[in-house]
N, C-alpha and C positions, 0 to 999 in steps of 0.2 A: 857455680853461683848463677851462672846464665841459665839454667836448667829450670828453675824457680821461674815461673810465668809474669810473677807479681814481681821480680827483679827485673824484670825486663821492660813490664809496662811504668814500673817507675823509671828507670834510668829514659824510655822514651820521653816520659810527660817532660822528666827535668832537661831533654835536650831542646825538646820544642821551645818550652818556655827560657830555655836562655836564648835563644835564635829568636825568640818574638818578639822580646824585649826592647833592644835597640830598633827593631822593626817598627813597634809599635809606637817607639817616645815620636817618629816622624807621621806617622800615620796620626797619630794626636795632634802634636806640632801645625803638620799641613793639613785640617781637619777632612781627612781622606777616608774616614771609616768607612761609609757606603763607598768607597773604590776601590777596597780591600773584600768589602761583601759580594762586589761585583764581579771582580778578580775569581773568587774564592765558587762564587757560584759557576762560572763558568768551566771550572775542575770537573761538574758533573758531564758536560760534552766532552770534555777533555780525557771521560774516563771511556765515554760510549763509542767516540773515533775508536781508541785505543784497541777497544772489545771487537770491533767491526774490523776492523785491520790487521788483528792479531799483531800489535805493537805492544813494546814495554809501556804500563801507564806512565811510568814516572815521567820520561819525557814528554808523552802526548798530553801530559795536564798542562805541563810548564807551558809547550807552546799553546795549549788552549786560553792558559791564562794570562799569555805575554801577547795573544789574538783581542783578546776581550779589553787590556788594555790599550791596546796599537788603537784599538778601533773608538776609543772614549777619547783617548786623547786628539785622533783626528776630527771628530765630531763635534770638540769642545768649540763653544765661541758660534755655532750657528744659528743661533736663534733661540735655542732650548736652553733652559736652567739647569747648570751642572747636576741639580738632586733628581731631577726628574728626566731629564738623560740617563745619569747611571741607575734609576728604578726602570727603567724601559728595557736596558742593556743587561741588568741584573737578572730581573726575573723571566726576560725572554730567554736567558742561556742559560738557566735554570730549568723550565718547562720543556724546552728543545730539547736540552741532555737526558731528562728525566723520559720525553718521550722515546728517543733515539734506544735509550737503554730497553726500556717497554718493545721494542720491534727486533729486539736482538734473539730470536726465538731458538738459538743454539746454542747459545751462552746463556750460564746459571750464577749468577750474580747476588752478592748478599746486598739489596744499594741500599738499606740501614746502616749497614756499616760505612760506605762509604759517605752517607747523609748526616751521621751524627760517631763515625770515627769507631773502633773497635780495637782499643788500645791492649787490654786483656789478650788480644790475638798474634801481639806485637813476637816476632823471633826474631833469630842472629840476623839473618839478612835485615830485615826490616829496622833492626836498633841502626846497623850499622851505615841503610841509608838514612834514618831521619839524622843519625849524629854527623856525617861526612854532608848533610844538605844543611845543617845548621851550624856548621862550623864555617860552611860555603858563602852562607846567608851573613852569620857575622862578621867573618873576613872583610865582606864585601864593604860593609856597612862602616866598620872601622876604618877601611883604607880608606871610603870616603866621606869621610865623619867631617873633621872640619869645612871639607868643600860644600856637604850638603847642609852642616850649618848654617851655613852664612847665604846660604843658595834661601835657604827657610825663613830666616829671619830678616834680611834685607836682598831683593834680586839684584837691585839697581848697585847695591855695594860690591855684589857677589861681581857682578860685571864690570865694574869698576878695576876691584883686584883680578881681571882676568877668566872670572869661572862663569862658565857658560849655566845657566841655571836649567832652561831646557837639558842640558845633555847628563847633568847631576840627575833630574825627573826619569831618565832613562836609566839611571844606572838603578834608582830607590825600585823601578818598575822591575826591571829582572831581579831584585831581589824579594821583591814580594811576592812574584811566580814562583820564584822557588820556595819561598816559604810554605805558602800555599799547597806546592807540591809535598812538601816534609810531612807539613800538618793533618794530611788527612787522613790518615791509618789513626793519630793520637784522639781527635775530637772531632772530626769530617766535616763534609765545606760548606756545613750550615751554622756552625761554631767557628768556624775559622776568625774570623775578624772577631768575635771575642776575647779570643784568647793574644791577639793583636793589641785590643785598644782597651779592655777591662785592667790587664796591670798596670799597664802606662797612666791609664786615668789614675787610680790607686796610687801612684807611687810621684803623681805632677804634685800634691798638697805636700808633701815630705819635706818635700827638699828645694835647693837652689839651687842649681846648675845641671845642664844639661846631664853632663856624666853620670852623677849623681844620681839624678832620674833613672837613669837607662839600667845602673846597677841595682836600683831599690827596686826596676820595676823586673828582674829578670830571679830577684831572690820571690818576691810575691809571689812570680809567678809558676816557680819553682816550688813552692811553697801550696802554691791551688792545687799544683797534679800531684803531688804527696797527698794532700789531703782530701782531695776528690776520688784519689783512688781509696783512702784507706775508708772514707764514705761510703763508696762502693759497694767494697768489701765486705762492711759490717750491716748495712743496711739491703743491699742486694738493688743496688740501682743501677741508672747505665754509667758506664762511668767516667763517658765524654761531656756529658750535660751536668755530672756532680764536680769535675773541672771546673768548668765556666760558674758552678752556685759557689764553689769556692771562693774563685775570682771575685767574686760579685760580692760575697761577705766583705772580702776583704777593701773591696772599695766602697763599700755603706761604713766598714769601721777608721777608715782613712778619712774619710770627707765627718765625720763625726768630730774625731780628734782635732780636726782641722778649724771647724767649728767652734769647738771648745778652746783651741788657743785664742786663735784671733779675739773672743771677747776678752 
């Protein structure tokens, strides 16, 4: 069954998108989107060390993108407005990595693929790191689900009950690295925070409660890389960018619905 190219790039989409899910209901929650974009841009240096080093990418993203966020979080609070800090942080380790890559004149790199994901291309190894990195990623996120709850919706509570809400921010941080890490073979790290924050938005009008969310937003999205692949397919487009137009139907036809109840 794994031999089928098209089985393999689906079973990827649907691991990302159940690993991004619960990722994403906090990245909504804690309106983090540009710190997921941020995160997610600096995967491109994180691939160009990697090339230059002759190291495995998968780690050198993670630390480039647990780099990119050490270095926002110290930064926060100095004078700069968090949106315009993480646009400075963003697209400079975006531009760096993309040049870094451009000087690697020994190495033959496809960085399309890695700029917007080359999920079609996906094998055994490859399924079986995005599935053991998203299994990783929601482990994490379940163990510390109620801590980072209560970390999100009241700090002064969270500290109250004993949880340290900085040290919560660090754990949501190594799991966005990873994520990041997973996602970029399915949709690459210019999509990346879409496929974060586009089901989660889609699946916040649904429902009442946190859980709730997090599982409507992980069938959604589950549901986009099914259907952006089989888009793909029929239409001959790329098929990390007909993911996220999926996504994105499906949160124009949610925020409609939603519309329509409330009157």
């Amino acid at each position: 069954m794994l031999d089928d190219f098209m089985v393999r790039a689906a079973l990827a989409g649907v691991g990302v998108a159940l690993a991004a899910a619960p990722m994403g209901c906090f990245v909504v929650w804690r309106r983090m989107a540009y710190f997921g974009e941020a995160t997610a841009h600096a995967a491109v240096l994180g691939v160009a060390l990697a090339l230059a080093f002759s190291l495995p990418i998968l780690p050198a993203v993670i630390v480039a993108a647990l780099a990119m966020s050490s270095a926002v979080t110290a930064l926060r609070g100095r004078g700069y407005a968090m949106d315009t800090l993480l646009g400075v942080m963003a697209h400079s380790a975006l531009a760096v990595g993309l040049v870094a890559v451009a000087m690697l004149s020994n190495v033959r790199l496809d960085l399309m693929a890695f700029l917007f994901g080359d999920i079609l291309a996906v094998n055994r190894m490859d399924l079986a790191t995005i599935w053991l990195g998203g299994l990783g990623v929601a482990g994490l996120i379940l163990w510390r689900w109620s801590a980072l709850i209560l970390s999100t919706l009241n700090p002064d509570l969270a500290r109250a009950s004993g949880i340290d809400p900085r040290r919560e921010e660090v754990w949501l941080t190594l799991a966005l690295a990873l994520m990041v890490a997973v996602a970029i073979k399915v949709v690459g790290v210019l999509l990346i925070a879409a496929m974060l924050v586009i089901p989660a938005a889609a699946a916040r009008p649904l429902v009442r409660t946190p859980e709730a969310m997090a599982v409507t937003a992980a069938i959604i999205g589950a549901l986009s890389a099914l259907g952006g692949l089989y888009g793909a397919y029929w239409f001959d487009t790329p098929a990390g960018p007909s993911i996220v137009c999926c996504a994105s139907l499906a949160f124009a036809a949610t925020t409609v619905i939603s519309g329509l109840i409330r009157r």
